[in-house]
N, C-alpha and C positions, 0 to 999 in steps of 0.2 A: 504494500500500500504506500502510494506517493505520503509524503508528509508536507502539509502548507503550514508553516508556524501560524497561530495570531498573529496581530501585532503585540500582546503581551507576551506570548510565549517568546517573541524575537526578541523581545526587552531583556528579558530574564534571561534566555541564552547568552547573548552577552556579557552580560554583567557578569554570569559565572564566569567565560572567560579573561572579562577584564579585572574580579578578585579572587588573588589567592584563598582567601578568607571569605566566608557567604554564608548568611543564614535567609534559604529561601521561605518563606514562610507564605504558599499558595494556598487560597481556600480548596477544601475538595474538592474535585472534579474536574479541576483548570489544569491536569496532564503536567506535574512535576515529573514523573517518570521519563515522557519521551524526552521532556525538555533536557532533565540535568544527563541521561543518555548520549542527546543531541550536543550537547557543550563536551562532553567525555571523550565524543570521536573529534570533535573538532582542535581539543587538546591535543590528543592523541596523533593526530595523524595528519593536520593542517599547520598548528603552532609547534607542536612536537614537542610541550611545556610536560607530559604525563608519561608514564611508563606502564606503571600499576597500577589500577584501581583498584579499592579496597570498596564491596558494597555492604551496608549493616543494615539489618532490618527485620520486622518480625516474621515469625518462624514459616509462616502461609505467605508473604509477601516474597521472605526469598526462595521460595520453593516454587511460585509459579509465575510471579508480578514483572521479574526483570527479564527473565529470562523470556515470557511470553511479547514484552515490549520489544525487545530488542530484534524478535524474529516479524514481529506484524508489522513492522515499517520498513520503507527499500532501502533509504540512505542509511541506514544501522545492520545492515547483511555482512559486512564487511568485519564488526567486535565479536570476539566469542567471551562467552563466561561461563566462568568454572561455578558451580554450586558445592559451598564449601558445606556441607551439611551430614547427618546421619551418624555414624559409628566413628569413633578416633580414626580407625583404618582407611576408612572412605574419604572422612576429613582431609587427612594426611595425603592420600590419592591426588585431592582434589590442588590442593596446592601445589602439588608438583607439577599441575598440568601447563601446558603453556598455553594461557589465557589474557585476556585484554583487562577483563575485571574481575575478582575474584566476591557472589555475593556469601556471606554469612549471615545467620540468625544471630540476634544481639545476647539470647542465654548463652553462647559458646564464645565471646569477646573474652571472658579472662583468660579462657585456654587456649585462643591464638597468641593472645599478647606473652602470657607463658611461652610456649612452643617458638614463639618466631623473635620474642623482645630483640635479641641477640644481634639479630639481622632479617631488621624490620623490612621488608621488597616490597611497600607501597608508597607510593610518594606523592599520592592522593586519596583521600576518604570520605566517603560520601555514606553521613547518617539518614537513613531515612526512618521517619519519624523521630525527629530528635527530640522530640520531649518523654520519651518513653527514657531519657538520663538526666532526667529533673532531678533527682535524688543525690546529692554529691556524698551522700553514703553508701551507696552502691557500687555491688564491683564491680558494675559493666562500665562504671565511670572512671572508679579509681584507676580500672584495667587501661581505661583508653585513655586517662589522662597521662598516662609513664610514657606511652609511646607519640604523643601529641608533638614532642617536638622533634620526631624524626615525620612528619608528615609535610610535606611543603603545600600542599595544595586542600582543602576543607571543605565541605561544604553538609551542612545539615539542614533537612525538611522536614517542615513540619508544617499542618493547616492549623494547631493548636499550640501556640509557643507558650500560654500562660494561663493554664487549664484550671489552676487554682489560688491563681493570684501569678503577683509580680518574682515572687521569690522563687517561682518555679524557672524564672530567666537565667539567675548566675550559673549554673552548671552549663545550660546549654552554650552560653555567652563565651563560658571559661573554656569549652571546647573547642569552640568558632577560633576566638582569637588569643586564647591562654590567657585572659587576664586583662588583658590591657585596655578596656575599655570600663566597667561592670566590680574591675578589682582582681588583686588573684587569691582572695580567701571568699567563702560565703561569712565568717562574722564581721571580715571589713565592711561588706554590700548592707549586712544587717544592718550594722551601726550607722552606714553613710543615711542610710533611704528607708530604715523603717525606723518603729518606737515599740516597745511591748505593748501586746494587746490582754489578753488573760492571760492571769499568771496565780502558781499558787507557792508562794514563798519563793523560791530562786528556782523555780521549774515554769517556764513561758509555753504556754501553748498555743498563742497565735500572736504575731505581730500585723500592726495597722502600719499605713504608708504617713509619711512625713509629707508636710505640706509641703505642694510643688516636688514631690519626688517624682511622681509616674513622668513629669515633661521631663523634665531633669534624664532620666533611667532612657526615655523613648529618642532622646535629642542624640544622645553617648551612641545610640547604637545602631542609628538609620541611617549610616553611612555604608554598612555591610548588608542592612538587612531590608531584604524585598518582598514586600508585604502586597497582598493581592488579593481580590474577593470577589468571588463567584457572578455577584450579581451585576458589578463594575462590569463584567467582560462578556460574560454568555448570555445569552436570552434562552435562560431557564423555564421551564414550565411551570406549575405554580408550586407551591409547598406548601402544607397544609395538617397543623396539628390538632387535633381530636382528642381532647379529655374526656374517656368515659366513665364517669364514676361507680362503684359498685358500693350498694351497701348492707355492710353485715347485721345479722340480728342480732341482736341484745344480748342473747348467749354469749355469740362468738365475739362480740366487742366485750364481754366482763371477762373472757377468757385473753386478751388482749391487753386491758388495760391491768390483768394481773402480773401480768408478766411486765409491763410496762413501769410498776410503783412496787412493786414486791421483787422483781427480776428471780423469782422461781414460779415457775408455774405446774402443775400436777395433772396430767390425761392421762386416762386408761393406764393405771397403774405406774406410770414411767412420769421421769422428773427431766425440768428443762431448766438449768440455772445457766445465770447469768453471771459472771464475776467482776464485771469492769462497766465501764457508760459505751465502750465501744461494741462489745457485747450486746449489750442489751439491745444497742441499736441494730444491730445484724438480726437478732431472734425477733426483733418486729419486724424487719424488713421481709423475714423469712415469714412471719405469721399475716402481713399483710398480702401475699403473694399465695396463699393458704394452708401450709403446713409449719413445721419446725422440728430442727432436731432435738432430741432428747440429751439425756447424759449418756445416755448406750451407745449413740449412734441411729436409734434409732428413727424413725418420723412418725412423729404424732400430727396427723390432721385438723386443720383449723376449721377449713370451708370450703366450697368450690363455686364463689364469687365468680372468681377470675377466668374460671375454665370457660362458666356460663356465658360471660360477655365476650370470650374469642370463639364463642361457636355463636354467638349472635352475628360477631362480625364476617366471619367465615360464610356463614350462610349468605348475608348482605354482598358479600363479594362476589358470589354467582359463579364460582370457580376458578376467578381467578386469583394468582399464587399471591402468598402470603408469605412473608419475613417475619418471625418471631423471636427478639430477643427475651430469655430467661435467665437466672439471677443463680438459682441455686440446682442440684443436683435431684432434688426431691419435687422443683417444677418441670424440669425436664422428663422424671417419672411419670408425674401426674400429666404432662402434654401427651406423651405417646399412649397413655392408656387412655386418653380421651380420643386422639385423632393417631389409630393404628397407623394410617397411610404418610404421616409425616415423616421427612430423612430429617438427618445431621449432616453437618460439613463438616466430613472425617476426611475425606481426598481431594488431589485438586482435580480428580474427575470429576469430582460432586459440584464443583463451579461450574463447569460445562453442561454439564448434566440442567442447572439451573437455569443458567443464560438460553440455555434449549428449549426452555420450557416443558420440560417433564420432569419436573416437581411442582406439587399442587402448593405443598406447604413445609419449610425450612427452620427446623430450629436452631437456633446460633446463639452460644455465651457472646456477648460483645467483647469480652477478651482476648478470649481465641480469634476472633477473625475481624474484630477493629478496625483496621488500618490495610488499605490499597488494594484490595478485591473488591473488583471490579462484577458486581451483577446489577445492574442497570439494566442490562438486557432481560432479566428473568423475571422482571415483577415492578411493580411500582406501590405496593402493598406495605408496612410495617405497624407491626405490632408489638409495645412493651409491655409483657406480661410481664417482668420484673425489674424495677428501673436501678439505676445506678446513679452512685452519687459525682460520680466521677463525670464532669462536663467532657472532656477527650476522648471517653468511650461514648459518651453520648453522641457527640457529634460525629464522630470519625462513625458508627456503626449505621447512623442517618447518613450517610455518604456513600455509603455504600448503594444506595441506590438514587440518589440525587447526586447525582453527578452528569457530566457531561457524555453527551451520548442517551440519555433518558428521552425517553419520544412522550411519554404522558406526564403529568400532574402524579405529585407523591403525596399521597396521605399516611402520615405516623399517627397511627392511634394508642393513645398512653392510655391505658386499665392504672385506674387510681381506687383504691380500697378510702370510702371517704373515712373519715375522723382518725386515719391514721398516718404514718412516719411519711406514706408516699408523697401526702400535700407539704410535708416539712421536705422533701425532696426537690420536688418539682420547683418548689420556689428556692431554693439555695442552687439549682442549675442556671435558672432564670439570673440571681447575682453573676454569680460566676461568670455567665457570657457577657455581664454586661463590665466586666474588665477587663477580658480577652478582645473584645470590638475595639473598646476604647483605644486597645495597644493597637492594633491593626491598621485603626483607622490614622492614629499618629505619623505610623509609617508609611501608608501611604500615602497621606498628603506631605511629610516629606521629601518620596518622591515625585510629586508632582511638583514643586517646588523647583527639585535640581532642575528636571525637564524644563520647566520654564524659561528656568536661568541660562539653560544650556541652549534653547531654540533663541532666545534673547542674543546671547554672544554671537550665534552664529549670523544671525539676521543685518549684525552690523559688521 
């Protein structure tokens, strides 16, 4: 297939080639893949700036995402990649092969960086999803920050750079450029651009931003970072969320609000405790969603609310396919004894199989399959039978089928269990994005800015 850039995608191709250093941060569905691809071979084999490409990313993304990119378009026939993946032995295999880019899943980053620290052979790395190394306690970070400064070349992707505030930026920042913009500790960044928020004696569990810090934070770092959003560029079809409220009866809400104020709760002989406030809030989430597990392991049944109103929906949709993300392991029981005929995406035949349209109806954790699969083609249907609190799963798993390439109208229908944890959800997703935009929008009208300035100079 010929490739015609946008004019954004031609923007951004550039840019990766004219910084060594780049945080693309494209909304879903505006084809970061072809794009940083497209800049890869132009490295590669026009500037002759690259040798190695290093690709990271979740485990279903570099299993089918780059490699299926790299073969669907003409001017990308020419890079081969290795799939660094599966057993040590295989792993091992794969790096030895001679390839253009080599992708790896981000769980196996420490035991490359073990394995190769010595004599590191990439001298470009490209994170995709780079907020999935928010955490600068993690070892996918610590692993890649040892080897950050044998990499000359950068570049991290992400549609979600600030999933749960601004603090979720230093790590990825400190990856981008080492430091040198953002700080190079996360309790420098704390101290420059936040203030403690709750705290309980010398234990902080959340900090507030400092006035004037988010301009301050967005000004430091839109010099690298190319910010982009769906609706600026494509003519999208509409999108469309759907709260359907379910409400339990009076039983199952005392049995709820027991466990809610008590955090032990007693069914059928078997006990459900709770030991912490985080706790508690996972066994509502779980009991709002209709079950819970026990102390055994077991699952004690709540209700079958939820079931009822995605076979309302189901039925309303007249056959056609359906996307269902769930939360727990005891809602994915309770889905397939409702609806025998539903799959899992357990292969990446199961993608195809989907995009084909022979699956009526798909169940998918947002975890496992979050980020850069592509079915658009299979459905334009979603359903949360169990939500998440996590704004980056939310949105990346809604991306999955809004995105570009979508020929209809998507409707997300979110099942909310009323008087319970899910409406304290829903509206803490609702904050959440409305800090994520904010950053986004900073940077892109910073780049609109340069452009100005930049059509300005040339005009005279």
């Amino acid at each position: 297939m010929k490739f015609v850039p946008h004019e954004y995608q031609a923007y951004a191709i550039n840019r990766l080639i004219e910084l060594p250093e780049a945080g693309l941060f494209l909304d879903m569905g505006l084809g970061k893949t072809v794009t940083t691809l497209t800049a890869i071979r132009k490295l590669m084999y026009e500037e002759f700036a690259v040798s190695r490409v290093l690709v990271i990313a979740p485990k279903r993304v570099a299993e089918d995402t780059w490699t299926t990119e790299c073969s669907k378009w003409d001017h990308l026939a020419g890079l081969t990649i290795s799939q660094v993946l599966g057993p040590r032995s295989k792993r091992l295999a794969a790096l030895k092969a001679d390839a253009d880019i080599y992708v790896i899943n981000r769980e196996n980053v420490p035991w490359l960086v073990q394995e190769l620290r010595k004599k590191w052979p990439f001298d470009m790395v490209v994170v995709d999803e780079l907020s999935s190394f928010k955490s600068s306690t993690s070892q996918r970070f610590r692993a890649l920050r040892q080897v950050r400064p044998l990499v000359r070349r950068f570049v991290g992707l992400t549609g979600t750079p600030a999933p749960n505030g601004l603090l979720d930026l230093w790590p990825q920042m400190y990856l981008i450029d080492r430091g040198e913009r953002l700080g190079k500790t996360i309790t420098g960044y704390r101290q420059r651009y936040f203030n403690p928020g709750k705290t309980n004696g010398h234990v902080v569990y959340s900090y507030e931003l400092k006035k004037g810090a988010q301009a301050s934070i967005e000004k430091l770092i839109s010099d690298i970072c190319i910010s982009m959003k769906a609706e600026d560029y494509l003519t999208m079809p509409e999108f469309v969320v759907n709260d359907i409220r379910v409400t339990l009866s009076p039983e199952e809400l005392k049995l709820y609000r027991t466990m809610e104020e008590e955090q032990l709760l007693e069914l059928d002989g078997e006990e459900a405790t709770a030991l912490s406030a985080a706790s508690v809030y996972n066994k509502l989430l779980q009991m709002a969603n209709g079950g819970v597990y026990t102390d055994t392991g077991a699952v004690a049944e709540i209700h079958r609310k939820k079931v009822e109103a995605l076979e309302d929906i189901v039925e309303a949709s007249q056959g056609q396919p359906v996307l269902v993300f769930y939360a727990y392991k005891h809602d994915l029981a309770r889905l397939k004894e409702a609806f025998p005929e539903a799959r899992t995406l357990d292969r990446p035949e199961d993608i195809h199989e989907w995009n084909a349209g022979r699956i009526r109806m798909l169940l998918a954790q947002p975890a496992s399959m979050g980020h850069g699969l592509n079915l658009q083609a299979g459905g334009h249907i979603i359903v949360w039978y169990g939500l998440t609190w996590s704004l980056e799963l939310y949105e990346q798993a809604n991306a999955r089928l809004y995105r570009q390439g979508q020929q209809h109208g998507v409707i997300v229908h979110r099942i909310i269990a009323a008087k319970t944890i899910d409406e304290q959800v829903v509206r803490r997703l609702a904050k959440k994005a409305g800090t994520q935009d904010s950053l986004m929008e900073a940077l892109k009208a910073w780049k609109q800015e340069r452009l100005l300035i930049s059509n300005t100079l040339t005009d005279t």
